[in-house]
C-alpha positions, 0 to 999 in steps of 0.5 A: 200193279200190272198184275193186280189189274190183271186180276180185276179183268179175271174176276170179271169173267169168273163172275160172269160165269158164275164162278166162285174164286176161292183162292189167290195163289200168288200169280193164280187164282183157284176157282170153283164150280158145283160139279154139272155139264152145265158148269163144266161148260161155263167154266171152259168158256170163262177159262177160253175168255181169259187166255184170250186177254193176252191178245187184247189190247189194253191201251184203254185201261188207264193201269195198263196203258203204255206198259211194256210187259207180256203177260201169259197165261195157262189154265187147267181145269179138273173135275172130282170129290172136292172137300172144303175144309176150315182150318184153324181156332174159333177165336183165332187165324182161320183158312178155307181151302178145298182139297180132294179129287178134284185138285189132283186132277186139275194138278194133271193137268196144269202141270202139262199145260204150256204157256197160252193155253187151257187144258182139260183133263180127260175126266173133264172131257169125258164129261163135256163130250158127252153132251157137247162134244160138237162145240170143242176143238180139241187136241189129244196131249201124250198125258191124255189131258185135252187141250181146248184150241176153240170153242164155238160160239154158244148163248149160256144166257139161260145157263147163269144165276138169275142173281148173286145172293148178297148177305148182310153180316151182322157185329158178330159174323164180321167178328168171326171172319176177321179170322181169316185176315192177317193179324197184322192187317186186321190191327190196321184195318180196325185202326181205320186204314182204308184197304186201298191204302194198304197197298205198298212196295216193301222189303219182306221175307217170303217162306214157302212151305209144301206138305207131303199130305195126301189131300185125297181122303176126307179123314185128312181135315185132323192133319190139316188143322194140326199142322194149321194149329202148330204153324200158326203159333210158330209163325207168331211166336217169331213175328212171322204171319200166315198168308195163306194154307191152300191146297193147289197143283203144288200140293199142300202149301202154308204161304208165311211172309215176315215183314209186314212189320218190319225188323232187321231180323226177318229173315233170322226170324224166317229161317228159325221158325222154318227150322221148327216147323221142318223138326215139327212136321218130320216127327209126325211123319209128314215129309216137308221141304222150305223154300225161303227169299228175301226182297222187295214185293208187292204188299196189298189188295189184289181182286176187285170190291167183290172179291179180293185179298190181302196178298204178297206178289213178286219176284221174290214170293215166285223164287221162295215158291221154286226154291220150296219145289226144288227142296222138295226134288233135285235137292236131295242129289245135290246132297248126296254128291256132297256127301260122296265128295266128303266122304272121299279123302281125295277129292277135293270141294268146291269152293262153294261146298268148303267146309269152312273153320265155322263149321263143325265136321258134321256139318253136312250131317246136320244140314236140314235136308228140305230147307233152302234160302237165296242169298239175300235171306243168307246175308239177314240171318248169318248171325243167328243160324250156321249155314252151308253154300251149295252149288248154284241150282237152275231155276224156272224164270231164272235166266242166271243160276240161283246162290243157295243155302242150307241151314245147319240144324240148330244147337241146343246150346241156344248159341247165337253166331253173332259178333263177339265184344272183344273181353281183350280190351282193357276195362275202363272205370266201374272201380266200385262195382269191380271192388264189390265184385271181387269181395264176393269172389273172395268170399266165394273161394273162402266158404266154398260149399258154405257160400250162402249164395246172391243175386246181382242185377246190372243194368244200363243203356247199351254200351255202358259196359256190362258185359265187359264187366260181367266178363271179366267177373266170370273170369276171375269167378273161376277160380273159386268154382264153376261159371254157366253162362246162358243168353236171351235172344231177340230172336227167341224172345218170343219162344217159352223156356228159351234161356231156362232151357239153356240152363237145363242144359247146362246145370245138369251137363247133359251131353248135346253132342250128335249121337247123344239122345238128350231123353236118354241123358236126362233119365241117365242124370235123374237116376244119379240123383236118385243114387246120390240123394240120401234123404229118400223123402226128397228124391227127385225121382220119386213115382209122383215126379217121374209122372211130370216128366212129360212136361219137360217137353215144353223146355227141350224136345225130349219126347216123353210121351204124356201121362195121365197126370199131365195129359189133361192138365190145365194151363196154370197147373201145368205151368205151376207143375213145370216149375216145381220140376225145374226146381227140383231138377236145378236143387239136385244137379247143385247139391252134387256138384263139390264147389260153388256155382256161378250163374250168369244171365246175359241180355234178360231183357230178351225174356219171355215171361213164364221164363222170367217168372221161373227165373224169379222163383229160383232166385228166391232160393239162392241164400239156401245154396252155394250158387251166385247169380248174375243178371244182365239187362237194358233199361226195362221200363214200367210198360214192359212185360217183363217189367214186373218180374224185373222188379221182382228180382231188384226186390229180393232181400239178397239181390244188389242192384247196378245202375250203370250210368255214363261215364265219367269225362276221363273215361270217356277219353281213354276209351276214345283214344285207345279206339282212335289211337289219338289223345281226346280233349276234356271238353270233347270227352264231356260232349260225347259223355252228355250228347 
C-alpha cells in the first residue's frame, strides 16, 4: 500500500507537469512528453521533484504515517522518434506502448543511474544546454550520460497547459477501451465491482517474458501484434492473463500473471504456456528468455482517479522480473558448465545438478535454455512438467542466493508426471462389469481381425473405481491385440487436439524420440500407406489430400508450410477438413495393423470440445473395424461444454454405457481394512458408503 500511495504523489507531479503516464511498470512508471526545450525542461524539473520525496516527510499522510520503510528512487530521461504503436484484436485484448529511439535512450541512461538520482542522457542534455545550460548543475558520468544534482529555481507557469481537455466516451468508446482491461477484471468490473475494492493481497504466479525485438524501426509494429496476437491466446487457452506488453529499459516485456482466478494449478499452467510460447517465438527467430515466481503480491488499483491501473506489485513480480533478465544473460554459462560437467565421465555433479532417476540422459539437452522458475513455482508444477535444479544464482535485491529451475521441454507423448494409482492392489467388486469385460476380450481374441469393434463408456464420481478397473481390462486386453492408452489433462483441457494428439501419435507409431523429426516420420508412415493400400481410389496420399497436410499443423507441430487449399480456408471447413484427414489417417494406420486394436481414453472430461467432436465421429466408425474403445470420465453434467458431445457417445447403437455407482457396505469394508490393516463394522462401512 506504501508503494501504491506513492504512486499517487508522482502522478501529481506528472500532472503538474504536463506529463502524460503511459505505463505502470511494475515499481516504475513510464511517462511521456512531445518532444520541445520546453518539455524537456518540465520534465527535468517534475523527474528533480520527485526524487526529492525521498526526503520528505510523509507523517501527514494517513497511508504513510508510522511506516518504516525507506524508499528510493532513480529517474532517466531520453530523448528521440517515439512510436506509439496499438497492439492486439478490435474485439479483443488490446495494449498501448510506444517504442522507438527514445526508449533506447532512456534504457542508456537508467541503466547507469544509481539510487537517488535523475539522470539525462547526452542527447537530452545537448538539447537543454542549448538554451538552458545556466539553470543545471551537472555532472558528466564515464557513460556520457549527465547526472542532474540541482536545478535552479525557474517559474514554467507560462510553460503549462492552460487546461486538461477532458472527453466524454459515449457506449461504444467504453465498449472498445475495455480492450484494454484484463478480462478477468472487466467481468467483475461490469458485475458492479467498485474498482476500490478490487484491491487484494492474494497468491499469483507472475511470468516475465523479454523479446529480443529491435523496437528501433517503425516496421516493428507487425512483429509486435503478432506476438501480441499468439500470446494472448496461449495465456488464455491456459487461464493465464495478460498484464502488460510494454516497451522499457528491459527491452520488449509481455508481463502475464495467473491466479487472479485462483487454481492449484497456476503454476503448471504458468510454466506450460511459457513452454509454448519459448518454442513459438524461437521458430520466428526472436530470441526469448522467461523468468517465472510464485507468491503472495499486491493485486489491484495503483495511480490516482485520473490516471490508474489494475496492476500486480511485489516481491514476487520484481524476482520473476531478475529471474527473466538473468535467463536472458549469465544463464547460458551456467549451462554450458553443466553441460561440460556431463560431458566429463569423471567428474562428478553437484548435488544440485544430479541427474536423478526421473530424467532421461538427455535431459539436460532438452532443457529450455531461457526458462527459469523459483522454487515456490517448482513445487505447484512438479506434477505436470520434469525440471532440473541448478545452482543457486545471485540476484539483485536478493540478500541470500536464489534456488532455480529449468523446465525439461515437454514430451509429445502428452505425459503427465503425476502420481501413479497403484494397479497392484486388488480390485474390489464391479464383478458385473468385469463379467462383461472379459466376454469381449474373449470375443476379441476369437475373431481377431473379424472383430466388429464397441464402445464403452464408464463414468462416476472420483474414486469409484474406474481406473482401477479400466486397467486391469487393458491387462487382460493384451492378450488378444494391441492397448493405446492416452489422457486428458486439466492443465491442457483448454488446448485444441490435446488427447487427438496423443492418439496420432500413437495409432501411427511415430518415433518421438530426440533425433527423429516427427514431419519426416509422418511423411514416412504416409508413404507406407500409400504402398500397402491396394484400393488406389482410397489412398490416403492422394494429391487432394497431400493439399491438407498442412492442417496437421493445428495437432502436432509439424510444420508443413500452408497451401493454396488450406491457407485461406474458413474456420468451419477447416476444422471439417481436419477431421476428414484425421479419419483418414486413423483408417489407415488400423487397417495395417495384423490384430485387434484396443483404445482406451482416460479422464475425457478434461476434453476440449473440437476434440471431442472428433472423438464422437471416429466412434461412429467403430462397428466397420477391429478397434474397442474405452472411454473414461466424471459425472458431465447438462451445463457442461462437453455434455452434448458426451451424450453423442452414450447415444451410438454400439456404445455400452457404466455407471459406477457407490459401493456396496461390504466393499466398502474390504477396502478400508486392506488400507488400515484393521477389520471394519457394518455399520461403519455403511456410514462411509452413504456419508
Amino acid at each position: 500500500m506504501v508503494l501504491v500511495r506513492f504512486f499517487s504523489l508522482l502522478l501529481d507531479i506528472a500532472e503538474i507537469h504536463d506529463g502524460d503516464v503511459i505505463k505502470f511498470a511494475g515499481d516504475a512508471l513510464l511517462l511521456l512528453w512531445p518532444k520541445s526545450r520546453k518539455n524537456a525542461l518540465l520534465a527535468t524539473k517534475a523527474a528533480l521533484e520527485a526524487a526529492a520525496l525521498e526526503m520528505r516527510d510523509f507523517s501527514d499522510i494517513p497511508e504513510l504515517h508510522d511506516v518504516d520503510i525507506c524508499l528510493t528512487l532513480k529517474v532517466g530521461i531520453g530523448i528521440g522518434k517515439t512510436f506509439a504503436i496499438q497492439v492486439g484484436s478490435f474485439e479483443g485484448r488490446k495494449e498501448f506502448l510506444i517504442a522507438g529511439p527514445s526508449l533506447q535512450d532512456m534504457a542508456n541512461a537508467i541503466d547507469v543511474a544509481p539510487a537517488s538520482s535523475v539522470i539525462i542522457s547526452a542527447d537530452v542534455w545537448e538539447y537543454l544546454s542549448s538554451k538552458h545550460s545556466d539553470i543545471f548543475v551537472t555532472k558528466e558520468l564515464p557513460s556520457g550520460n549527465y547526472q542532474v544534482e540541482r536545478m535552479m529555481p525557474v517559474d514554467v507557469t507560462d510553460m503549462l497547459a492552460k487546461s486538461v481537455p477532458r472527453y466524454d466516451l459515449n457506449e461504444q468508446s467504453i465498449e472498445y477501451l475495455a480492450g484494454f482491461i484484463p478480462k478477468i477484471i472487466r467481468d467483475r468490473l461490469l458485475a458492479g465491482v467498485i474498482p476500490s475494492h478490487l484491491s487484494e493481497i492474494r497468491k499469483v504466479t507472475v511470468v516475465f517474458i523479454g523479446l529480443d525485438i529491435d523496437s528501433n524501426r517503425r516496421e516493428v509494429a507487425q512483429t509486435l501484434q503478432s506476438s501480441m496476437a499468439h500470446t494472448v491466446q496461449v495465456l488464455e487457452r491456459y487461464g493465464g492473463s495478460m498484464r502488460q506488453f510494454l516497451v522499457d529499459d528491459k527491452g520488449t516485456v509481455i508481463i502475464a500473471v495467473f491466479g487472479l482466478l485462483a487454481s492449484e494449478e497456476d503454476p503448471a499452467r504458468a510454466v506450460k504456456s511459457a513452454q509454448e510460447l519459448y518454442i513459438y517465438h524461437e521458430s520466428k527467430g526472436i530470441k526469448i528468455s522467461i523468468g517465472i515466481a510464485t507468491g503472495r503480491a499486491y493485486c489491484g488499483m495503483i495511480g490516482a482517479s485520473t490516471r490508474g491501473e489494475y496492476a500486480i506489485v511485489g516481491d514476487t513480480v520484481n524476482l520473476s522480473a531478475r529471474l527473466m533478465g538473468y535467463a536472458a544473460k549469465e544463464f547460458k554459462f551456467q549451462l554450458e558448465k553443466l553441460l561440460e560437467k556431463r560431458r566429463k565421465p569423471n567428474m562428478s555433479l553437484s548435488s544440485s545438478m544430479q541427474m536423478n532417476s526421473p530424467y532421461s540422459p538427455d535431459a539436460l539437452q532438452r532443457m529450455e535454455k531461457a526458462i527459469l522458475v523459483d522454487e515456490e513455482t517448482h513445487k505447484g508444477a512438479i506434477t505436470a512438467s520434469e525440471f532440473i535444479r541448478l545452482d543457486p544464482i545471485i540476484l539483485k535485491g536478493k540478500s541470500h542466493p536464489v534456488i532455480v529451475y529449468s523446465p525439461v521441454k515437454k514430451s509429445l507423448q502428452g505425459r503427465r508426471l503425476q502420481r501413479q494409482h497403484s494397479y497392484s492392489k486388488k480390485l474390489v467388486g464391479r464383478e458385473k462389469e468385469q463379467e462383461i469385460f472379459k466376454e469381449i476380450v474373449d470375443e476379441m481374441q476369437k475373431e481377431g481381425r473379424s472383430f466388429h469393434g464397441k464402445l464403452l463408456v464408464l463414468h462416476g464420481q472420483p474414486g469409484s473405481g474406474k481406473s482401477l478397473l479400466i486397467n486391469k481390462f487393458s491387462l487382460d486386453c493384451r492378450r488378444a491385440g494391441h492397448v493405446i492408452k492416452v489422457r486428458g489433462s486439466s492443465i491442457d483441457s483448454n488446448s485444441p487436439y490435446y488427447i487427438i494428439s496423443q492418439l496420432v501419435l500413437k495409432i501411427c507409431e511415430l518415433n518421438t524420440s530426440r533425433g527423429f523429426n516427427l514431419k519426416d516420420e509422418l511423411v514416412k508412415f504416409l508413404t507406407t500407406s500409400c504402398q500397402l493400400e491396394s484400393d488406389r481410389e482410397e489412398k490416403v496420399c492422394e494429391e487432394s489430400f497431400t493439399e491438407l497436410f498442412p492442417l496437421l499443423n493445428d495437432i502436432l507441430p509439424l510444420g508443413f508450410e500452408e497451401t493454396e487449399t488450406t491457407r485461406n480456408m474458413e474456420r468451419s471447413i477447416r476444422k471439417e477438413k481436419t477431421h476428414e484427414l484425421l479419419l483418414k489417417l486413423f483408417m489407415r494406420a488400423i487397417h495395417n495393423r495384423s490384430e485387434p486394436l484396443f483404445i482406451v481414453v482416460e479422464d475425457y472430461h478434461w476434453s476440449d470440445p473440437i476434440g471431442a467432436s472428433f472423438l464422437t465421429k471416429f466412434a461412429k466408425l467403430l462397428p466397420t473395424i477391429p478397434v474397442l474403445m474405452a472411454v473414461t470420465s466424471r459425472i458431465i453434467f447438462p451445463q457442461d461444454p462437453l455434455h452434448f458431445h458426451f451424450s453423442n457417445l452414450q447415444n451410438l447403437s454400439h456404445c455400452q454405457d457404466f455407471i459406477l455407482g457407490t459401493m456396496a457396505d461390504l466393499e466398502i469394508a474390504d477396502i478400508a481394512s486392506r488400507t488400515l490393516g484393521g477389520e471394519m463394522s457394518d455399520e461403519l462401512a455403511g456410514w462411509i458408503g452413504h456419508s
